[in-house]
N, C-alpha and C positions, 0 to 999 in steps of 0.2 A: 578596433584593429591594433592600438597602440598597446592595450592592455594583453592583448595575444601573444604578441610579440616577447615581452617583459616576463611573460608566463613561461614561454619556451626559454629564453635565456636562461632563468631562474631553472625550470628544469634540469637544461642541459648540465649547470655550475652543481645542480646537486648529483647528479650522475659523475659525474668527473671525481667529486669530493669523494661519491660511494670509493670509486674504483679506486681512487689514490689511498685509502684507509685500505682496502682491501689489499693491496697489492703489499703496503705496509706491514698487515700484518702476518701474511705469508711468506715473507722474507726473515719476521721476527721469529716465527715458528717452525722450527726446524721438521721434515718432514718423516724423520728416523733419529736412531742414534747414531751418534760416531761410530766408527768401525772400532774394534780395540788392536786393530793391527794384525791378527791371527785368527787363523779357524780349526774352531777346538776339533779334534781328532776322538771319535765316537764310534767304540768303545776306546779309551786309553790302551795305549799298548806298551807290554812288559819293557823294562829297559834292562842294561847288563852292565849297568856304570856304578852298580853297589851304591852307598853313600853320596855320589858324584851327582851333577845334575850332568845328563847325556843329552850331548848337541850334535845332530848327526845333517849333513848337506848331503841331499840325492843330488846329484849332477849326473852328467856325461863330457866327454872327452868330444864329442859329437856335435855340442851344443856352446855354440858359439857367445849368447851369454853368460853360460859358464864358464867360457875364459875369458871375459870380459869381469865377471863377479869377483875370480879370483885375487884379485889385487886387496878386494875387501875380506875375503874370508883370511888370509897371510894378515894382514894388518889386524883384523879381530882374533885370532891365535896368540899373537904375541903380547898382547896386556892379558889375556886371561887369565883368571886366580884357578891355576891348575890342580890346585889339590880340591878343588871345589867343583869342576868341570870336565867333564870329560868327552873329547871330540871326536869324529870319527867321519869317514864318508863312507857312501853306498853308492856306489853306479846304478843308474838307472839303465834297466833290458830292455825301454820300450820299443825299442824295435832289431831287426836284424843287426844294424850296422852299433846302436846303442849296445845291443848285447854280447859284440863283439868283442867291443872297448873293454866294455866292464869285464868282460874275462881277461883283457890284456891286465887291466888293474892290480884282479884279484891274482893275476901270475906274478906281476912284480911284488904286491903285497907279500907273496907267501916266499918270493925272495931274498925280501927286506929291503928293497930298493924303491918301493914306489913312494917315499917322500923325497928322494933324489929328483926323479920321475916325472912327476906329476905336471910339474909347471912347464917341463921339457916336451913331454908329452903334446900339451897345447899349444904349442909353439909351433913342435913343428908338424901340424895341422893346418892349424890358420895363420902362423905367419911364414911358414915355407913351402904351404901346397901340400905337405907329403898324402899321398893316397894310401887308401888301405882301406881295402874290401874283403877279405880273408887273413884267415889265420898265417899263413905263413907271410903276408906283407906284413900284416902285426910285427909276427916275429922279425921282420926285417928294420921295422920303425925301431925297437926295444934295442938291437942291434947296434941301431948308430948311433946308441944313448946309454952305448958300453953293458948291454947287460948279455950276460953269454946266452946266444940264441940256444944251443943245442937246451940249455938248464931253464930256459924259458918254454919253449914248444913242451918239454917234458910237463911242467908247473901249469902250463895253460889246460890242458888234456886232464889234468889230475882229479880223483875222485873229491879232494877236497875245493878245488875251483868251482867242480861242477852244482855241489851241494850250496855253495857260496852263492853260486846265481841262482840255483831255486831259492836260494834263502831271501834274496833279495828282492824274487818276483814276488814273494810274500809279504814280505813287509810292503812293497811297493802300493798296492792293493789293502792291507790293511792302515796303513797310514792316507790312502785314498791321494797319490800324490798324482798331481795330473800336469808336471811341469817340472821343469829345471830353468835354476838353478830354485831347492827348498829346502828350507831348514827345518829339523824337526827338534821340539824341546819336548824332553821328558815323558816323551811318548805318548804326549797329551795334546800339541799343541802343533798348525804345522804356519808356517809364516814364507810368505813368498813375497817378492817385489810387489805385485797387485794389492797383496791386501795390506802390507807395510806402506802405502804409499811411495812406491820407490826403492832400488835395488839401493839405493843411498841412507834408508832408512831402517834395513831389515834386520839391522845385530842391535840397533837402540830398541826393537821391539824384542829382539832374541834375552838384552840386557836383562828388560823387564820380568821377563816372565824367568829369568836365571834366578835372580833375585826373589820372584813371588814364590819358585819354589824351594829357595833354600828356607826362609821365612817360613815356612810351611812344614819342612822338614823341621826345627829347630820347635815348634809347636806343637808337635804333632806326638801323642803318649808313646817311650817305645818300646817295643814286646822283649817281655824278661824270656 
């Protein structure tokens, strides 16, 4: 009996030993790779920043993390080596009220006010309430943020806006962007809070790949 007993002890202490090596070495062994921070964008898609490595942010006026983000994309702007980057946004259309926005954008862009704009814009959204369901409240927001309604509604309507939001719903779809606020670099690569790790991380992965491709340009044989 005594010798049974002593059996199963021993047993049990070698079960315990398996599972504590085992558990050991599942924790040693990582079950994938790290993320690199982005997901590459397949097929690449063309850029129009010449020389420049092109950084473009889909946002909306709509989306509430994107005025939240903003504070980081202003602050990642102003260290950039501009002769080497070139930035830009795209509104995202994905829905009625998204598509609204983005034409309001595309109206003050083509008035040369929407870097005035921009930050005013989201303000006075989510920090003043203002509503805007249609185009002429649009034009009423743009309004009380000084820009001449009559030269707005004209610019909003225009065949060049219109063409802008098809253009965008294109890219939207070939960039495969499924979220705001996202960055895209060099028309290869698209980087969002999720896969950066954090809406706090997402311009040190932007950094990255700014650099792998100028690195890459500077290598790279170039056509006589």
């Amino acid at each position: 009996m005594r010798r049974s007993v002593i059996n199963l002890f021993q047993f049990v202490a070698l079960m315990l030993s398996t599972l504590i090596a085992m558990n050991s070495h599942a924790q040693s062994t990582p079950t994938q790779a790290a993320s690199p921070g982005y997901i590459a964008i397949s097929p690449p898609q063309p850029t129009s920043s010449g020389d420049k490595v092109e950084v473009i942010e889909v946002f909306s006026y709509g989306c509430i993390h994107c005025a939240q983000f903003q504070t980081s994309v202003d602050a990642w702007r102003k260290r950039i080596d501009k002769s080497a980057v070139q930035f830009s946004y795209l509104p995202a259309p994905f829905n009625p009220l998204f598509s609204l926005l983005a034409r309001g954008y595309y109206a003050a862009d083509s008035l040369g006010v929407s870097e005035k704009t921009h930050q005013r814009v989201f303000d006075a959204l989510f920090v003043n309430g203002k509503q805007v369901n249609n185009l002429p409240t649009l034009a009423d927001l743009y309004a009380s943020l000084g820009v001449d309604r009559v030269a707005f509604m004209k610019a909003a309507q225009s065949f060049v806006v219109e063409s802008q939001l098809r253009r965008a719903d294109d890219l939207m779809q070939a960039y495969r962007v499924d979220g705001t606020p996202t960055i895209i670099v060099a028309g290869k690569y698209r980087v969002t809070g999720e896969s950066a790790g954090g809406n706090d991380k997402v311009f040190t992965v932007v950094d990255t790949l700014i650099a792998k491709e100028r690195k890459l340009a500077k290598t790279s044989p170039k056509m006589q």
